[in-house]
N, CA and C of each residue as an Amber inpcrd file, in Angstrom:
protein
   246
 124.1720000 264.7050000  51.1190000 124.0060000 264.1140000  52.4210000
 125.0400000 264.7280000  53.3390000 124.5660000 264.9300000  54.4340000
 125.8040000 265.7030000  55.1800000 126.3820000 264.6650000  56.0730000
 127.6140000 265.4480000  57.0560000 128.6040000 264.4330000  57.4610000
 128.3020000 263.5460000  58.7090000 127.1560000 264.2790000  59.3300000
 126.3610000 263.5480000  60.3830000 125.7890000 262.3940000  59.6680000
 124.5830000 262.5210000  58.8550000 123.7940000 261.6690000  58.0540000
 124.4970000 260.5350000  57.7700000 125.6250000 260.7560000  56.7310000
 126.4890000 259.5370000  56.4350000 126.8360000 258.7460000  57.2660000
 127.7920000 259.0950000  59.0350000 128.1840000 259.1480000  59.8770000
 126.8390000 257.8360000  60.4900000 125.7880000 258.3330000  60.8050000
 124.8140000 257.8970000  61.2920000 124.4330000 256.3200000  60.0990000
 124.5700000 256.6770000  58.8080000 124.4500000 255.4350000  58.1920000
 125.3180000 254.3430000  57.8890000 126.6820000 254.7410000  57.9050000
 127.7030000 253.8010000  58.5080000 127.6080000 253.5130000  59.8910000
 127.3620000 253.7810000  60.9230000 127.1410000 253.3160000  61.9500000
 126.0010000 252.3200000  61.7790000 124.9470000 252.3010000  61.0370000
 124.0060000 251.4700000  61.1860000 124.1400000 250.2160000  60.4500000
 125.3550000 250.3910000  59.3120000 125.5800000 249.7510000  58.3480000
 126.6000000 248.6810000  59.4260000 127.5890000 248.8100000  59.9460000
 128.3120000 248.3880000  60.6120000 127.3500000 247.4570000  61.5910000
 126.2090000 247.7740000  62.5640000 125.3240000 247.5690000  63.6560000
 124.8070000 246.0520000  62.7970000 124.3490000 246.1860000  61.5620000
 123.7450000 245.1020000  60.5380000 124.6980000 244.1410000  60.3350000
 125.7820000 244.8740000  59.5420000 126.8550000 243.9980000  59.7600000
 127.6000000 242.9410000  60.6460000 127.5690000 243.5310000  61.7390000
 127.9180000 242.4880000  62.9560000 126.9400000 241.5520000  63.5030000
 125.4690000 242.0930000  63.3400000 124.7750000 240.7350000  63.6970000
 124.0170000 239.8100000  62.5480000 124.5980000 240.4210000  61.7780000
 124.6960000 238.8470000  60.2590000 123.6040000 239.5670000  59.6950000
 122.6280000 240.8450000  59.8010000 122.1560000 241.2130000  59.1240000
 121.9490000 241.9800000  57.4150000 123.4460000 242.4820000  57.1700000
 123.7800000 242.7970000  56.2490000 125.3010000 241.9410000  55.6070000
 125.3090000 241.9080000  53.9640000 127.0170000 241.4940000  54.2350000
 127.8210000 242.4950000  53.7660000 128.6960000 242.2140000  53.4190000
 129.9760000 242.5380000  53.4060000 130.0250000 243.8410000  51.6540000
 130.3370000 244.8560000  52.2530000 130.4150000 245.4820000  50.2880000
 131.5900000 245.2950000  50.0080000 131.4980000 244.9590000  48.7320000
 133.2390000 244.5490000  48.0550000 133.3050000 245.3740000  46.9350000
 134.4010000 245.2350000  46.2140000 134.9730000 246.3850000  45.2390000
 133.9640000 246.1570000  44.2290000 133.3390000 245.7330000  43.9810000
 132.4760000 244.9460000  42.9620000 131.1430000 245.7940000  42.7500000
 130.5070000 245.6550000  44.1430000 129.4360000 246.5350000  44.5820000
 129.4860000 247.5900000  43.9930000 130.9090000 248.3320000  44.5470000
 130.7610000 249.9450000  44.1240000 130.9010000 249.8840000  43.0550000
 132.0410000 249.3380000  42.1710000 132.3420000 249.5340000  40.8120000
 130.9750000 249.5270000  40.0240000 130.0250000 249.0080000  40.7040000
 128.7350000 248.6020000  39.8330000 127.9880000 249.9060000  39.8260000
 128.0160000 250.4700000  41.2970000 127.3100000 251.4850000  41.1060000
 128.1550000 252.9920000  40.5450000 129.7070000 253.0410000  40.6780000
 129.8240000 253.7660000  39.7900000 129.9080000 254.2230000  38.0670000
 129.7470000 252.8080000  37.9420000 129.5110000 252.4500000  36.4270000
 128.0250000 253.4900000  36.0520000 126.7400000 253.0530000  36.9180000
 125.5530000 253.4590000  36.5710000 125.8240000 255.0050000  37.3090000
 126.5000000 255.3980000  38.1650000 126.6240000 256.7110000  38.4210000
 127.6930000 257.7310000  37.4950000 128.2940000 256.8660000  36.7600000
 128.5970000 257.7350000  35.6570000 127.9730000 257.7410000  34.2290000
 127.3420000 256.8580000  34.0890000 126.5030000 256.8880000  33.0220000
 125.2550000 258.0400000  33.0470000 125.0640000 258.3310000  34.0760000
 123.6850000 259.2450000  35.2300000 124.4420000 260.7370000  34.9860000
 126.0280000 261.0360000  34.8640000 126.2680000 262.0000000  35.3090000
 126.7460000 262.5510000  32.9240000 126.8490000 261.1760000  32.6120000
 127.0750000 261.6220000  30.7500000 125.8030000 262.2190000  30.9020000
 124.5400000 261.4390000  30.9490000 122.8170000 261.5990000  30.4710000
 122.7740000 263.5560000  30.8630000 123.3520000 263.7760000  32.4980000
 122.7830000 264.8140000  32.9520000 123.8300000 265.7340000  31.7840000
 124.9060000 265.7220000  31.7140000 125.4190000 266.5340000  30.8010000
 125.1080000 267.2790000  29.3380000 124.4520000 265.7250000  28.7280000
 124.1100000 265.6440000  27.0300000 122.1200000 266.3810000  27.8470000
 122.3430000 266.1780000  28.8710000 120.4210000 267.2540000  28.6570000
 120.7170000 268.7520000  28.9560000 121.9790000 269.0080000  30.2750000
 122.2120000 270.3270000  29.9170000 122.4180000 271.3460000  28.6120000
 123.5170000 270.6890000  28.4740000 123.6910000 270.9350000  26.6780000
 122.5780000 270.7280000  26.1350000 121.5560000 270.1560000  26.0020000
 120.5040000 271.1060000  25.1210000 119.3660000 271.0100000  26.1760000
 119.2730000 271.9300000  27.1330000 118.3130000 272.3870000  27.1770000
 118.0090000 273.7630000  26.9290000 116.5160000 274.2820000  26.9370000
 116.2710000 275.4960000  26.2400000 116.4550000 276.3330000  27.4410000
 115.3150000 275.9870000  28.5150000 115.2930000 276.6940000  29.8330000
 116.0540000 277.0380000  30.9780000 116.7470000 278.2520000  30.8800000
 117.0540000 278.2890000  32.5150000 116.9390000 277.7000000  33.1370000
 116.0920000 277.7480000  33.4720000 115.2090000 277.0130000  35.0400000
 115.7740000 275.4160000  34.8820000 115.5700000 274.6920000  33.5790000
 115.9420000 273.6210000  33.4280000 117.1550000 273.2050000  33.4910000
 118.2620000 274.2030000  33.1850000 119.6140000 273.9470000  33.0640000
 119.9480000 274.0640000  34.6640000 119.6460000 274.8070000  35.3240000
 119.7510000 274.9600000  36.6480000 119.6210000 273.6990000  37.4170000
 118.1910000 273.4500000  37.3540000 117.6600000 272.2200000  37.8500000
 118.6340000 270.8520000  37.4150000 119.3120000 271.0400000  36.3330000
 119.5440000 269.9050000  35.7410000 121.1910000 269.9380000  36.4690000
 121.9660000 271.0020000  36.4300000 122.8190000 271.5860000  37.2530000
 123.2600000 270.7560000  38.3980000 121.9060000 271.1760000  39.3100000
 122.2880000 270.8570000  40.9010000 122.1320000 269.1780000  40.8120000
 121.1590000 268.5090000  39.9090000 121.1460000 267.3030000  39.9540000
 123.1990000 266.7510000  39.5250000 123.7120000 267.2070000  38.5970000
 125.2550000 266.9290000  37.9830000 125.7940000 267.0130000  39.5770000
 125.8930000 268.2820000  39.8440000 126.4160000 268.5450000  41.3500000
 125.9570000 267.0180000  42.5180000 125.2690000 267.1310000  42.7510000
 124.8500000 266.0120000  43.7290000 125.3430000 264.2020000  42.9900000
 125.2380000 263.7160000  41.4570000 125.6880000 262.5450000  40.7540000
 127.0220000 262.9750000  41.0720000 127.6990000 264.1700000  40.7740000
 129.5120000 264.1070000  40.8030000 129.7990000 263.8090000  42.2290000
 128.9640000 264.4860000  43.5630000 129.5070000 263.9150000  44.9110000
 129.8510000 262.5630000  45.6660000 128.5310000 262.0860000  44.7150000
 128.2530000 260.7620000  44.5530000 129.2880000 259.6430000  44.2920000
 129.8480000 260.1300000  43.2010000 131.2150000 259.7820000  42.3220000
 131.7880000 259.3860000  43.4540000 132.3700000 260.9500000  44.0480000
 133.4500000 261.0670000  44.7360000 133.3840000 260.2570000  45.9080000
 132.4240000 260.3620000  46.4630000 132.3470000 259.3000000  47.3840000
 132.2330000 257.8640000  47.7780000 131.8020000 257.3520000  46.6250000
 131.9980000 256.1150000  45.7810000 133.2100000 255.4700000  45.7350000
 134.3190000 256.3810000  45.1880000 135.5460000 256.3660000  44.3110000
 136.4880000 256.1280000  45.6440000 135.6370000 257.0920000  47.0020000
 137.0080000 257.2870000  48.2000000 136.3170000 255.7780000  48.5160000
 134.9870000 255.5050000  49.3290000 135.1190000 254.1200000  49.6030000
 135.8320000 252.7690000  48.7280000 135.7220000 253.0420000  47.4600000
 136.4350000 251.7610000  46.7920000 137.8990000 251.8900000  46.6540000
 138.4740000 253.1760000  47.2540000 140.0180000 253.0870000  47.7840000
 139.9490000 252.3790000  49.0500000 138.9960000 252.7940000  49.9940000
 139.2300000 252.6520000  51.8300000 138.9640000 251.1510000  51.7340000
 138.0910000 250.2860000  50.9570000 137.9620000 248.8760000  51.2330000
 138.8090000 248.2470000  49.9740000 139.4980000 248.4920000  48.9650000
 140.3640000 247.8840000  48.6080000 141.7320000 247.4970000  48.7470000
């Protein structure tokens, strides 16, 4: 996701937020989803490691790449709201 995109979805997230439409994310939230986003990023590993195909390891690749950003970005919000 690029830095506009995000940019644009915290802004909307915030917009929800203030008129009681959305609540509040707490450390909890994320921890939850980085739990299942690292479990997502073992799975993609143990299929690289055996896969047969190029093409598949590749594919399987850019998916690791995009779960690890994920991480990271995860990991910085549950610093910025804790």
């Amino acid at each position: 996701m690029g830095l506009k995109k995000l940019a644009a979805k915290v802004i909307e997230y915030n917009e929800r937020l203030e008129s009681g439409k959305a609540s509040k994310i707490t450390p909890s939230h994320i921890e939850k989803v980085l739990e299942k986003l690292e479990s997502k990023t073992e799975e993609l590993e143990a299929n690289i490691a055996t896969a047969r195909s190029a093409d598949k390891k590749a594919r399987l690749e850019k998916k690791l790449g995009v779960a690890r950003a994920h991480v990271e970005r995860a990991e910085w919000l549950l610093k910025e709201i804790s």
